[in-house]
BATIMAR-138707 format. One line per 4 residues: their letters; for each residue x, y, z of N, C-alpha, C. Coordinates in steps of 0.2 Angstrom, whole numbers. Layout:
% BATIMAR-138707
A) X/Y/Z/X/Y/Z/X/Y/Z; ...
END
This chain:
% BATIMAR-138707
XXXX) 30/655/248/35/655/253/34/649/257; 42/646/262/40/641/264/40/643/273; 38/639/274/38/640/284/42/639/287; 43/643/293/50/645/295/53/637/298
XXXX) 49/633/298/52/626/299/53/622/293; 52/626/286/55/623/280/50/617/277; 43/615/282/39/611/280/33/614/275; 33/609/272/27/609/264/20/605/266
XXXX) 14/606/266/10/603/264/8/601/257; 10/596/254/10/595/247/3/590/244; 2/590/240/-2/585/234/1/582/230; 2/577/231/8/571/227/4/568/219
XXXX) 7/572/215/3/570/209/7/564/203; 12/561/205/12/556/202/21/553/205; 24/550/200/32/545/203/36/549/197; 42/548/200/47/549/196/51/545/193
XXXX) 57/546/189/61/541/190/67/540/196; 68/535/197/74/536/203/70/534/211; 63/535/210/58/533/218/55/537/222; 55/544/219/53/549/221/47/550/218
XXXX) 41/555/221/38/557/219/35/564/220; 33/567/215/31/571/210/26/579/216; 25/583/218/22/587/219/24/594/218; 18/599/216/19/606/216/20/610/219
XXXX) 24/617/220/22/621/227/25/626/223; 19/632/222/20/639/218/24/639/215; 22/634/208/24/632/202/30/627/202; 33/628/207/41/622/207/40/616/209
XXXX) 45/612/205/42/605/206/48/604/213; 43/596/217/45/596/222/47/589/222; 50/585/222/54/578/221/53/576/230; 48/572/232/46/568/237/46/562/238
XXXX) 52/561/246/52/555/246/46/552/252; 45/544/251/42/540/256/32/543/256; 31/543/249/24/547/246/22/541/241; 14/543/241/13/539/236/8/545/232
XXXX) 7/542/224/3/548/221/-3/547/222; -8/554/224/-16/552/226/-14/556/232; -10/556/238/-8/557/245/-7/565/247; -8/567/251/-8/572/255/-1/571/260
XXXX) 2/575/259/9/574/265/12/579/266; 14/581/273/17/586/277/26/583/274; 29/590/273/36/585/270/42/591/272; 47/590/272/53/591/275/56/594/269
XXXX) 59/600/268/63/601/262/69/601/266; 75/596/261/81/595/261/86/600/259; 90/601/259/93/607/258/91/614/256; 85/615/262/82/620/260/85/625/259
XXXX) 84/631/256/84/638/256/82/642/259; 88/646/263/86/652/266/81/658/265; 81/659/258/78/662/255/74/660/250; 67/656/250/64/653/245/63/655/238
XXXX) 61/663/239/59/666/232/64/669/229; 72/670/233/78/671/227/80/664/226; 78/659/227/81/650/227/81/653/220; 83/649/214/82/648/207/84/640/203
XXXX) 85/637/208/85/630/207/77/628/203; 75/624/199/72/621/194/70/617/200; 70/612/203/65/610/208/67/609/214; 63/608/220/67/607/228/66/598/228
XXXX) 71/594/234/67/588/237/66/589/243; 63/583/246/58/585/253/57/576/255; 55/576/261/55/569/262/50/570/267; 47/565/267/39/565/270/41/562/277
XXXX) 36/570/281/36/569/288/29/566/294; 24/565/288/18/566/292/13/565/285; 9/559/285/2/559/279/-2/560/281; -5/564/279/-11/569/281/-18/566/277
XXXX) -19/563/271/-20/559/267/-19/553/266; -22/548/266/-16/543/263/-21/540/259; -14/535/251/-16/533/248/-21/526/251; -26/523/247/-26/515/248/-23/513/248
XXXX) -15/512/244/-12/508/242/-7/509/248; -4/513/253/-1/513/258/-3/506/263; 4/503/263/4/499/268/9/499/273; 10/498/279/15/497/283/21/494/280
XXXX) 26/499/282/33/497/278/35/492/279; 36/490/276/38/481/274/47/482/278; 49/487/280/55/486/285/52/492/289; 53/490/296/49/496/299/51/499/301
XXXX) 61/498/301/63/504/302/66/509/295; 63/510/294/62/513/285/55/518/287; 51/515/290/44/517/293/45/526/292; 39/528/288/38/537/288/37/537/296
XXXX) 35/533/301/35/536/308/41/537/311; 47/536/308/53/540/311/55/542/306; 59/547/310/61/552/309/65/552/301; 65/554/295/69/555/289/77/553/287
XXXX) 79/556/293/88/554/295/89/547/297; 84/546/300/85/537/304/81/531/299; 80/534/292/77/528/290/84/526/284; 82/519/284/91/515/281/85/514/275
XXXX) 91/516/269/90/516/260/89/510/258; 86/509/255/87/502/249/78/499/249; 73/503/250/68/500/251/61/505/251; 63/510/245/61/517/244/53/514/242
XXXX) 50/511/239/43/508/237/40/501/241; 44/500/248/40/496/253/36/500/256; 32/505/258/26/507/262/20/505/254; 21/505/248/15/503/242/13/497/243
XXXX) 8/495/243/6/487/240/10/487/235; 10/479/233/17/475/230/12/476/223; 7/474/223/3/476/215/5/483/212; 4/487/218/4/494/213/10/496/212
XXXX) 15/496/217/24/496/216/25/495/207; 22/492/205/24/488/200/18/493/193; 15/493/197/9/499/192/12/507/192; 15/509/197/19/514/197/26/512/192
XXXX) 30/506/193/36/505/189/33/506/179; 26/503/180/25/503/172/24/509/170; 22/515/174/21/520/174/28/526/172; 32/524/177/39/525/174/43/526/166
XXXX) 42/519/167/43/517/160/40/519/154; 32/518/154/29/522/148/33/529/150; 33/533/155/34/539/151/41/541/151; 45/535/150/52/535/148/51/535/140
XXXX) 48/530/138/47/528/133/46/532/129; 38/538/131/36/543/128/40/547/127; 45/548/133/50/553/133/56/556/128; 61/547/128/65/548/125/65/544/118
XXXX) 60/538/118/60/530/113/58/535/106; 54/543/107/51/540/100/45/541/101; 43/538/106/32/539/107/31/532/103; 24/530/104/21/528/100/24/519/104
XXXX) 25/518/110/27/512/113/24/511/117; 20/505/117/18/503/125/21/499/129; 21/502/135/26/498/142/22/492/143; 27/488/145/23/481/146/22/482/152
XXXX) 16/475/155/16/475/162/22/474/166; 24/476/172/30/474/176/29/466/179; 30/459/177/30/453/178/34/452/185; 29/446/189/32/446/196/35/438/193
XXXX) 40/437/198/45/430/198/41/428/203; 36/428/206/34/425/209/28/426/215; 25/423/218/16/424/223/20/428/228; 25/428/230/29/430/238/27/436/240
XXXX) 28/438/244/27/447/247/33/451/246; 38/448/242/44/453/241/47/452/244; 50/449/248/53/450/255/58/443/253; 65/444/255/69/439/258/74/435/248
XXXX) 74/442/246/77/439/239/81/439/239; 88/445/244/93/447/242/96/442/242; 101/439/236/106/436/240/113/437/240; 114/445/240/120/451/242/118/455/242
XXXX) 120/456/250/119/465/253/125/466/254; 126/473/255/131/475/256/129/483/261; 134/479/267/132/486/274/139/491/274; 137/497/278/144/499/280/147/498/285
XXXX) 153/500/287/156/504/291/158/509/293; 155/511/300/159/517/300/166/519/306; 168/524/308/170/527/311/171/520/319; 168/520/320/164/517/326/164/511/327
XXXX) 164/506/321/164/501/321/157/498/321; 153/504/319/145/501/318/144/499/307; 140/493/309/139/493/303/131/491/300; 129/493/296/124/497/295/123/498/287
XXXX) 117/498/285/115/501/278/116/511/278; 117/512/274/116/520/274/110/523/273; 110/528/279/103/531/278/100/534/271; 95/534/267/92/536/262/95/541/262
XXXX) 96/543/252/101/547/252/107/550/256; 111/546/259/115/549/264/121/544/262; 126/545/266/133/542/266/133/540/276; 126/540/279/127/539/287/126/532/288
XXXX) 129/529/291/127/523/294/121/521/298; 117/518/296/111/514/300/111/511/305; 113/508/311/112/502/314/106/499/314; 103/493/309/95/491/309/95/485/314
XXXX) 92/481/315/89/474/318/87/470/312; 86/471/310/83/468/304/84/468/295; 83/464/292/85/465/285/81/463/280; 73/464/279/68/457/279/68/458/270
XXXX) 73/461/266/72/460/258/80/454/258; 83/453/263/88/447/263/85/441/263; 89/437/260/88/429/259/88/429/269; 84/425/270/85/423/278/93/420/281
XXXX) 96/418/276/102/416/278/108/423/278; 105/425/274/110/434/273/107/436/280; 101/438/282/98/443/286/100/440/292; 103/432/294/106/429/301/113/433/302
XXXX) 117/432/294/124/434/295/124/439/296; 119/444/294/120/451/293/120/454/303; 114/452/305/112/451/312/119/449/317; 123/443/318/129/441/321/134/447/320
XXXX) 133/452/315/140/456/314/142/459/320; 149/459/321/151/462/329/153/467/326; 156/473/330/163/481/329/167/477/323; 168/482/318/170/479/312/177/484/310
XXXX) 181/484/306/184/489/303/181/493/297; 183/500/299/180/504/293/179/502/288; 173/502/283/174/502/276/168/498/273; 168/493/272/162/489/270/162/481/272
XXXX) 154/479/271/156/471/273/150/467/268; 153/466/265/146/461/259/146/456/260; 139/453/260/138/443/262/134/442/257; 136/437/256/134/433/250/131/426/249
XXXX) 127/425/248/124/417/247/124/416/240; 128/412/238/127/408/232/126/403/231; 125/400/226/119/391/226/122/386/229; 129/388/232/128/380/239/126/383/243
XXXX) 123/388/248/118/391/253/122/394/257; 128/392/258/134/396/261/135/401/263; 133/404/268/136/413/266/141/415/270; 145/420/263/152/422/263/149/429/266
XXXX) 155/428/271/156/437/274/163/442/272; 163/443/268/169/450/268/169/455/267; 175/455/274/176/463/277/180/465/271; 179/470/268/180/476/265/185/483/266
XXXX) 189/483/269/190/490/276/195/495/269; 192/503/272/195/506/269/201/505/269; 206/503/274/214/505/275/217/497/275; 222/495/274/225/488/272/225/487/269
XXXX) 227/479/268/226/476/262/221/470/264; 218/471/257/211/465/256/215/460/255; 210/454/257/210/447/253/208/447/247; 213/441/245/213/440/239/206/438/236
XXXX) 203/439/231/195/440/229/195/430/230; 189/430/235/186/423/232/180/421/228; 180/414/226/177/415/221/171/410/224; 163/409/221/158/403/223/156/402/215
XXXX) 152/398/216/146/397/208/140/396/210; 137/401/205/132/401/205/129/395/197; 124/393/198/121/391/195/114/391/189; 113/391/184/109/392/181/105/386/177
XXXX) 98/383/177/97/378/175/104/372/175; 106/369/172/112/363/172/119/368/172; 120/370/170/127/377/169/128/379/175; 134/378/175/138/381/182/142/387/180
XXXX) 142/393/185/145/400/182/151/403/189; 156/399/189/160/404/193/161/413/193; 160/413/200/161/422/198/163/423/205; 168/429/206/171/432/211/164/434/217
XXXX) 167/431/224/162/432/227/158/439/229; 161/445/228/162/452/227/159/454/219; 161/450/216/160/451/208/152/451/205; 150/454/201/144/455/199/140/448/197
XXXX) 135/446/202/130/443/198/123/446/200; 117/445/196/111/446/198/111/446/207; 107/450/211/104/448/215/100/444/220; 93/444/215/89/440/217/87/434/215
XXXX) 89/430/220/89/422/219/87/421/213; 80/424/211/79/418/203/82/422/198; 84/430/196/86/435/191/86/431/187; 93/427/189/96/423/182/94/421/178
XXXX) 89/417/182/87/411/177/81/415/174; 76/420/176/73/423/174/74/427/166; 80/429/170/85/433/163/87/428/156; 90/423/158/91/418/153/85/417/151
XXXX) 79/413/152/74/413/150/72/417/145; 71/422/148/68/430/143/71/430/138; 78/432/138/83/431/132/82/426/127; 80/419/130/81/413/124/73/414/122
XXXX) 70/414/126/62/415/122/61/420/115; 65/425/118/62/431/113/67/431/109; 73/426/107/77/426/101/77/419/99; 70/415/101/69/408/100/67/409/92
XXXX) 72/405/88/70/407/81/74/410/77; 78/412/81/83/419/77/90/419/79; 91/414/81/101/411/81/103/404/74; 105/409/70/109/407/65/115/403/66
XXXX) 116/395/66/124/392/69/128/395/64; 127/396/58/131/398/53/135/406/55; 132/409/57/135/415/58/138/418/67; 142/422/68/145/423/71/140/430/77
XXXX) 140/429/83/135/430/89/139/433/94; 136/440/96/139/445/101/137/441/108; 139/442/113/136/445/119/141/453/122; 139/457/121/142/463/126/142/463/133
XXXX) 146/466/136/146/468/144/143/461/148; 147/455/146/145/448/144/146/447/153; 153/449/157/151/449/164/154/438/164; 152/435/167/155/427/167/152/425/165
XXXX) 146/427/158/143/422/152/140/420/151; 135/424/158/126/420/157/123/420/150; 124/427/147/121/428/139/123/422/135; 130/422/136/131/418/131/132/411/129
XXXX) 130/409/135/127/402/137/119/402/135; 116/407/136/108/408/132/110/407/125; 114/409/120/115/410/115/119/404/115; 122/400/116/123/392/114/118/388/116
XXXX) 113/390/120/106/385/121/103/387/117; 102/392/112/98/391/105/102/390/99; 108/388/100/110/384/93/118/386/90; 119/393/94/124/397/91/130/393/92
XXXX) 134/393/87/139/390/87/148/395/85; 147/400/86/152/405/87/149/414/90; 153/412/96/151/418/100/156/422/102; 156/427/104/164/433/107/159/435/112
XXXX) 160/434/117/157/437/125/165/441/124; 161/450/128/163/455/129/165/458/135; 170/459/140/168/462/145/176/466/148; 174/471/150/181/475/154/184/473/160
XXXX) 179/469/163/184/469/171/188/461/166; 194/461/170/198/456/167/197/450/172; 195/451/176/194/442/180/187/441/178; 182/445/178/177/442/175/177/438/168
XXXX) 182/441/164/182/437/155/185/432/157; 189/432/163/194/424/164/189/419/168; 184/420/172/178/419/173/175/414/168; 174/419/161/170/418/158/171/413/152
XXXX) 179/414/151/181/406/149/181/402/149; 181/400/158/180/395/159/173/391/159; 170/396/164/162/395/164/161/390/155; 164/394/149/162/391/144/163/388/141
XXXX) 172/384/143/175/381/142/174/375/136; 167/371/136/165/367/132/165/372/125; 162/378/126/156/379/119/161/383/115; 161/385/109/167/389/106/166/395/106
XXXX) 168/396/110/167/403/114/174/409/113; 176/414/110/181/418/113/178/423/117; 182/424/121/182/427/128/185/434/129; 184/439/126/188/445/125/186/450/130
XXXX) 194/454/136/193/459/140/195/464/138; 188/470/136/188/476/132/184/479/136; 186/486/134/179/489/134/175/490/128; 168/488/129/162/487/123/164/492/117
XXXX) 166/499/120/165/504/116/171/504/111; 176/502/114/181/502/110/183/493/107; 180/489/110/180/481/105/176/484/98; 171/487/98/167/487/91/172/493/87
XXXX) 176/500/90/177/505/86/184/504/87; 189/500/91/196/503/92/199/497/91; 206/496/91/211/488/93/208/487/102; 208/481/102/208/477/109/214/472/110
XXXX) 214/472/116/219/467/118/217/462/119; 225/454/118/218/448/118/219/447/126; 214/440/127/213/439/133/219/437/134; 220/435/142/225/433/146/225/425/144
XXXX) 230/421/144/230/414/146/226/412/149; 222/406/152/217/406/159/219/397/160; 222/397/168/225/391/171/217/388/171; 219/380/169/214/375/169/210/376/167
XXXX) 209/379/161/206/377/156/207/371/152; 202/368/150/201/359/145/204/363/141; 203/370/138/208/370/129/208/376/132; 213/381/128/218/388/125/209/391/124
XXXX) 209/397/125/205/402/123/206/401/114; 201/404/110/203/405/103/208/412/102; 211/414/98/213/419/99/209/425/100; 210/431/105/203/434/102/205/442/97
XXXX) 203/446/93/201/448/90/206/456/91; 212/458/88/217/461/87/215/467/86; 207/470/84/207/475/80/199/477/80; 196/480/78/187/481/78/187/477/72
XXXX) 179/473/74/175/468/71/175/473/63; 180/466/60/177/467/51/170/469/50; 166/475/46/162/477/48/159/471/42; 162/467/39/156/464/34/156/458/36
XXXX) 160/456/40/159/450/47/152/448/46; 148/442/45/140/441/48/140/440/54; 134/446/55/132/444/63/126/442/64; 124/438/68/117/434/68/116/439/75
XXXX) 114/436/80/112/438/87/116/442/91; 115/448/93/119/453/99/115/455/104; 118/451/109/113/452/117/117/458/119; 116/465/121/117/471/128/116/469/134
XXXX) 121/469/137/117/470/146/121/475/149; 121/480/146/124/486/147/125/490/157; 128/493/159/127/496/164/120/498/168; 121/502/172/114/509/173/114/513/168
XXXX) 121/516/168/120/522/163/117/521/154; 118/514/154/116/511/148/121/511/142; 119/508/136/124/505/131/127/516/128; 121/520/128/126/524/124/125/527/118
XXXX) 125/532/114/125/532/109/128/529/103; 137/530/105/145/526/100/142/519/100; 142/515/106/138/509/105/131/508/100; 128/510/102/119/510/99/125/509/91
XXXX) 124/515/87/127/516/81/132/511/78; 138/509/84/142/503/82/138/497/80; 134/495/84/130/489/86/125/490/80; 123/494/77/117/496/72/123/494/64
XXXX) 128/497/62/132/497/58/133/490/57; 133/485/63/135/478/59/129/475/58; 126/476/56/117/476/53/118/467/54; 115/468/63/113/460/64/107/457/63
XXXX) 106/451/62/99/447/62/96/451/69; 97/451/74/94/454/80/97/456/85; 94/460/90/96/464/94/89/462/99; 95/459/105/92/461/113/94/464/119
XXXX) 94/468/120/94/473/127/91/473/132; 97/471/138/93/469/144/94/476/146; 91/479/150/91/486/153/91/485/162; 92/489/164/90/490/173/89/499/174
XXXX) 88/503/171/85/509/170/83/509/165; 77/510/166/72/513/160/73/520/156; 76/525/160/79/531/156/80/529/151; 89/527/152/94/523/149/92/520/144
XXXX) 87/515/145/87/511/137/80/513/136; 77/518/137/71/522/131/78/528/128; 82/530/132/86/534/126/89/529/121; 92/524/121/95/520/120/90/518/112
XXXX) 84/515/115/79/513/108/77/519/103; 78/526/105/77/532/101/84/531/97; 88/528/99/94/531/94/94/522/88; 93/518/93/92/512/87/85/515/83
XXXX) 82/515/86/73/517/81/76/522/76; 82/525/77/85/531/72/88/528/66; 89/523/67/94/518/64/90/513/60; 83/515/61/78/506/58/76/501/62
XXXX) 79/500/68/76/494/71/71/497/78; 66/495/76/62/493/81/60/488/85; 58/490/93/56/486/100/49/481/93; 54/472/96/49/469/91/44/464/100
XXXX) 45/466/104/44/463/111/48/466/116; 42/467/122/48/468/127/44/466/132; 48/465/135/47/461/144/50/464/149; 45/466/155/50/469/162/45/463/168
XXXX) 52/463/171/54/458/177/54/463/182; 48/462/189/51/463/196/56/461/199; 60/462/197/69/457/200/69/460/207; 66/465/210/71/471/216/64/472/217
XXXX) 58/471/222/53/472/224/55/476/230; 51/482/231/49/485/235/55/491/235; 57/491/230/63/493/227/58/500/222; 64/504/218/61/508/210/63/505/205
XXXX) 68/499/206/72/495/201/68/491/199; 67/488/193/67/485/191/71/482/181; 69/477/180/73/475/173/67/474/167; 70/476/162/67/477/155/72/473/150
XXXX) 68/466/144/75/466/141/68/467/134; 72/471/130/71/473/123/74/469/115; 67/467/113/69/463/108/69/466/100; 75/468/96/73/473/89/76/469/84
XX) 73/473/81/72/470/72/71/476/68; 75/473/64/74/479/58/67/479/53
END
């Protein structure tokens, strides 16, 4: 039973997926946040139960009030006000594994992952180490946050697990230039306010506001080695300064050797083209970049303008299974898009190389099978949840192809986030 202040004295025996960590209390498990595994902590349960022993919920969370033990590996919160010495309610989200040393962060991520692995992949896979971008202390990569608004005119990150607005001082995982802008913001209109630094150092500020009308979406470019990548300044790119190039890298290495000019090259959930600009730096000379939002593929036309690229805006699930429509026109462009593709890919179509960079939720099973039936020379999968693509590689391994290498990137330090990109072969 729990005490009439709802507090647990817990034994934290390992991490979860998501950021949480792991302890027991008369058999139930208990999901704890701002914990490390090894540790002793006094902890808070969150929508507790009136009545512990009728609860029939499968497990409680709790969020750490007081370390009564502490691991080694505890350090001073890398944002102090995120600090387990306030209060649970007043600590602002986005920075659930800064109280770990930055080595073991990452010894806890590989930990995740094997037992992702173990879980859904199949068994018999070893998690790679988590690889750093860099010597730094984590700090100072964002370069996009995104604060809220609220009511008030206060703007602010959301407190951990909440929808409540923060007021902090400080933003120390922002680029210095984000964490200045973010700083100057005065009483704002309801809603959201994202800043953005893209590779001319610039930082864009836009207000967001639930009510009115927005501006019309502007756009910056980002850059990747010599390649320039227009993209909405709101619109999806990697966040931390080096991801990109990180990612392209990964990508071109582990399918160094295995892009066929002669044959015709996916990129899915292609986003303005990074992929598939890696897949014309190793030789590919016919590619169909895939992706849903509709400025993104017009984006991504042009970003590719030179290479023979079609640009088609689908959804993944249904470009491989259903008719798609073609792309739009795209002003200023050097040439006309090729046409794109009326109908799902001829399945006796050759395919040489197909890059993934599927969502969180991941590519999917109708995917996985689709993607499997055009029996490519290879398959690479960038993932950002490890769930996600250890299900995702149980249903390819059902199919014949197995992880021929894999690589995971500390992209989000002091984060639970991190990136895996998976390389298979039949």
């Amino acid at each position: 039973m729990t005490s009439s202040a709802e507090l647990l004295d817990l034994d934290i025996t390992g991490i979860a997926h998501g950021g949480t960590f792991v302890a027991r209390h008369e058999g139930r498990v208990v999901f704890v946040a701002d914990a490390i595994p090894g540790e002793r902590v006094r902890a808070r349960l969150t929508e507790a139960p009136s009545d512990a022993a009728a609860d029939t919920r499968r497990f409680w969370r709790a969020e750490t009030v007081e370390v009564l033990e502490a691991s080694p590996h505890r350090r001073p919160h890398v944002w102090p006000e995120a600090d387990v010495a306030r209060d649970p309610s007043d600590r602002p989200g986005g920075a659930d594994l800064g109280h770990i040393e930055l080595g073991h962060q990452r010894a806890l991520k590989r930990q995740v992952l094997s037992e992702a692995l173990d879980r859904f992949a199949g068994g018999g896979l070893d998690a790679p180490e988590i690889s750093a971008l860099d010597d730094s202390d984590g700090t100072g990569w964002r370069t996009r946050v995104t604060l809220h608004v609220d009511a008030d005119g206060v703007a602010g990150p959301f407190a951990a697990r909440s929808h409540r607005v923060i007021p902090v001082s400080s933003h120390p995982l922002a680029c210095p230039a984000v964490a200045e802008a973010a700083a100057r913001l005065g009483v704002a209109r309801p809603g959201r306010i994202e800043l953005v630094e893209p590779a001319d150092g610039d930082v864009r500020v836009l207000p967001l506001p639930e009510k009115g009308r927005r501006p019309e979406p502007d756009t910056v470019v980002e850059r990747v080695g010599d390649r320039s990548f227009t993209v909405d300044a709101s619109g999806f790119w990697q966040v931390h300064h080096g991801a990109a190039a990180a990612l392209d890298s990964t990508v071109r290495d582990l399918l160094a050797g295995r892009v066929d000019p002669e044959l015709t090259h996916l990129d899915l959930y292609g986003g303005v083209g990074l992929f598939a600009a890696s897949l014309a730096e190793l030789g590919a000379t016919d590619i169909i970049t895939v992706e849903s939002d509709r400025r993104a593929t017009e984006h991504a036309a042009r970003n590719l303008a030179p290479l023979d690229v079609t640009a088609v805006t689908a959804r993944v699930d249904r470009f491989l299974g259903a008719p798609v429509r073609e792309t739009r026109p795209v002003r200023g462009r050097r040439r006309p898009p090729r046409p794109a593709p009326q109908a799902v890919l001829d399945p006796a179509m050759p395919i040489g190389a197909v890059v993934l960079d599927p969502p969180r939720s991941g590519a999917g099973r109708g995917v996985v099978d689709a993607v499997a039936a055009l029996s490519p020379e290879a398959i690479v999968y960038v993932a950002c949840d490890p769930v996600a693509l250890a299900r995702d590689l149980g249903t390819f391994r059902a199919h014949g192809w197995e992880p021929a290498g894999l690589r995971a990137l500390d992209l989000f330090p002091h984060t639970h986030h991190f990136e895996v990109v998976a390389l298979l072969t039949r």
